[in-house]
N, C-alpha and C positions, 0 to 999 in steps of 0.2 A: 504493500500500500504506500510504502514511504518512498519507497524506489520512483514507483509511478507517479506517485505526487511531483516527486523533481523533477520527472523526465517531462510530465507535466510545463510545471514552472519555467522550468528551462527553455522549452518551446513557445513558450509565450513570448518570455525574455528575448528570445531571438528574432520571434515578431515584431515583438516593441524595437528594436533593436535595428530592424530591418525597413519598416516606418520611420524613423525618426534621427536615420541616417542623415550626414548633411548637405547631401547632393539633392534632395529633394527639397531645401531649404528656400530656393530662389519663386522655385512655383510657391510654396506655400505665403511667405511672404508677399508674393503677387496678391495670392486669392483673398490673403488680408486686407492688401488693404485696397480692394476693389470691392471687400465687404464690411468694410467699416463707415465710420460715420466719418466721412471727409466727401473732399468735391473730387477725388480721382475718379470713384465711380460713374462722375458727370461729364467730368470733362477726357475720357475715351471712349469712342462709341463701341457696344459688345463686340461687334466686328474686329475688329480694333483688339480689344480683349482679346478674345480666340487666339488672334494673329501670335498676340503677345506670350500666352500661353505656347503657343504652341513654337513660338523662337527658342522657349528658354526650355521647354522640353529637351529640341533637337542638343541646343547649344548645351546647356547646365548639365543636363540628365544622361542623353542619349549618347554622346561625343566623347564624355571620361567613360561611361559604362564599356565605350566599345572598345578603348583603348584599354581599361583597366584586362577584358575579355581577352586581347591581341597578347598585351603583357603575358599576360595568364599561358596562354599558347602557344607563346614561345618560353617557356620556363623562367622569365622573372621574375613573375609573381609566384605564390603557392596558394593563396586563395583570396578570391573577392573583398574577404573582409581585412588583410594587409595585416594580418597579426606581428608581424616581424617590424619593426621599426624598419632595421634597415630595405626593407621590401619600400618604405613606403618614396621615399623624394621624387622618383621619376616617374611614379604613376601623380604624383600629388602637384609636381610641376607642372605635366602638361594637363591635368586638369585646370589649374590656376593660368595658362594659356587661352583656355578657352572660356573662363572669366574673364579674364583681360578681350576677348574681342568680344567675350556678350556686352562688357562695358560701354565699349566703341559703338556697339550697333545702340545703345538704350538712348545714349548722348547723342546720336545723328537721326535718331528715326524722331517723330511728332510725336515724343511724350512729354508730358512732365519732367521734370529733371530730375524727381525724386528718384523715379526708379533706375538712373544711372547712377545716382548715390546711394541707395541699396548696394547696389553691386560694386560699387567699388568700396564700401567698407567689407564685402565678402572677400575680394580679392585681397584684402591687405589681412583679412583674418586667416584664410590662406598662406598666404607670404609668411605670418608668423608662424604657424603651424608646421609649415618645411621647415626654417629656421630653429623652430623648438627642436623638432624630432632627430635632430644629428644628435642630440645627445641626449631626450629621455623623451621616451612614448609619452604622452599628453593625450589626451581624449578630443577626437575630433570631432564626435559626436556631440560632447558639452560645448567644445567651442562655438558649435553649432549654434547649439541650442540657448547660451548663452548670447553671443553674437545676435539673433533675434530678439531677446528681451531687450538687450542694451539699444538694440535698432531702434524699436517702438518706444521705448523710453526717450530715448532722442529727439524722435519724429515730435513724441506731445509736447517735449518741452520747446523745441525749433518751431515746430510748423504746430506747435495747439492742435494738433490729432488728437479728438476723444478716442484713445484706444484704450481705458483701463479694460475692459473685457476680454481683448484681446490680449495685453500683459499677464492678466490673471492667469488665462489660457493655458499662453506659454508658460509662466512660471511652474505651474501642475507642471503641465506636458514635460517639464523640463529635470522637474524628480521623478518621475515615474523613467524615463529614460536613462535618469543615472543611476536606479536601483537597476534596473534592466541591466545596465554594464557590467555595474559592480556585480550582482546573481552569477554574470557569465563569466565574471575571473575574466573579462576582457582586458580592466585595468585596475591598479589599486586604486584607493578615495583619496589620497592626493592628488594622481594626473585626473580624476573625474573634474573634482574638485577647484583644483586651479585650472580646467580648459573652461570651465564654467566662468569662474569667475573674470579670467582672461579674455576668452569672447566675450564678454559682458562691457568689462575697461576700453577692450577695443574700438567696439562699435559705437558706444555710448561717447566715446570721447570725441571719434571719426566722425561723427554727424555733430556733436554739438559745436566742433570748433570749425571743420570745413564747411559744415551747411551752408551758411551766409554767404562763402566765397562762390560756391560751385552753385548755387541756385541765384543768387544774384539779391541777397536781402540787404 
């Protein structure tokens, strides 16, 4: 029964684990705040939306999946989830390559400006996360997930985004994901912990000092 029970938990955890990845970070941020109380909702038309969606799919999602895949098949990698530190720099660089050109495309296409400042506090949480990892595995998951609290945190105080709903959200969303780690002996509760807290100083500090320059306030 106990046995079960874990094996249980464990799959769960890996569910959670597997949702809550931070490749999937850019869409979900999108969905936010296209469903929040702000004027982004108004000022893209759904069409628009879609499009955008489905940019950041190809670009964010589909583009590291497929190269993390390539790696994988030709013996650099040993599995999806990059257990080895040293596995991770060059699948983690050229994913942060192609944040750097989702950047370029948010900045040139008819949006808001906001969501090329999304993405570029992702690519800098990135940059930090390569830079961490030469010398101790950090959770990339929290930075993740941190990185988003710190984002929307930013946005209400920059731009008066009514988002507590959405912080409260994430914040849940964002223990329930570092019990998920910690269950699976992914990492110890220090690198949870300081990716968390890390994403969080990053983005938080990224939007509240650049905002003004890069949106023009």
């Amino acid at each position: 029964m106990s046995t079960n029970s874990n094996s249980y938990l464990y799959k769960i955890s890996q569910f959670i684990s597997g949702i809550g990845h931070p490749i999937f970070i850019p869409l979900y941020v999108t969905w936010i705040l296209f469903n929040s109380n702000n004027y982004l909702s108004y000022a893209v038309t759904p069409k628009f939306q879609d499009f955008l969606y489905l940019m950041l799919f190809v670009v964010t999602f589909l583009l590291p999946a497929v190269i993390t895949w390539m790696l994988w098949q030709k013996g650099h990698v040993k599995s999806f989830e990059l257990e080895n530190k040293n596995e991770r720099p060059l699948p983690y660089f050229l994913t942060l390559c192609c944040y750097i050109g989702c950047t370029y495309l948010l900045f040139s296409l008819p949006l808001p400006r906001v969501f090329g400042l999304a993405m570029s506090g992702a690519c800098l949480a990135l940059l930090s996360t390569i830079i961490i990892n030469f010398s101790w595995k950090i959770s990339l998951h929290m930075m993740g997930a941190g990185g988003m609290l710190g984002l929307f945190y930013g946005f209400a105080l920059v731009f008066n985004f009514t988002s507590i709903t959405a912080m409260v959200g994430i914040a849940m969303a964002s223990g329930i994901i570092a019990a998920a780690r910690l269950y699976c002996n992914a990492h110890t509760p220090a690198q949870v912990y300081s990716g968390f807290i890390i994403g969080f100083l990053l983005e938080f500090l990224f939007i509240y000092i650049f905002a003004p320059f890069i949106i023009g306030y």
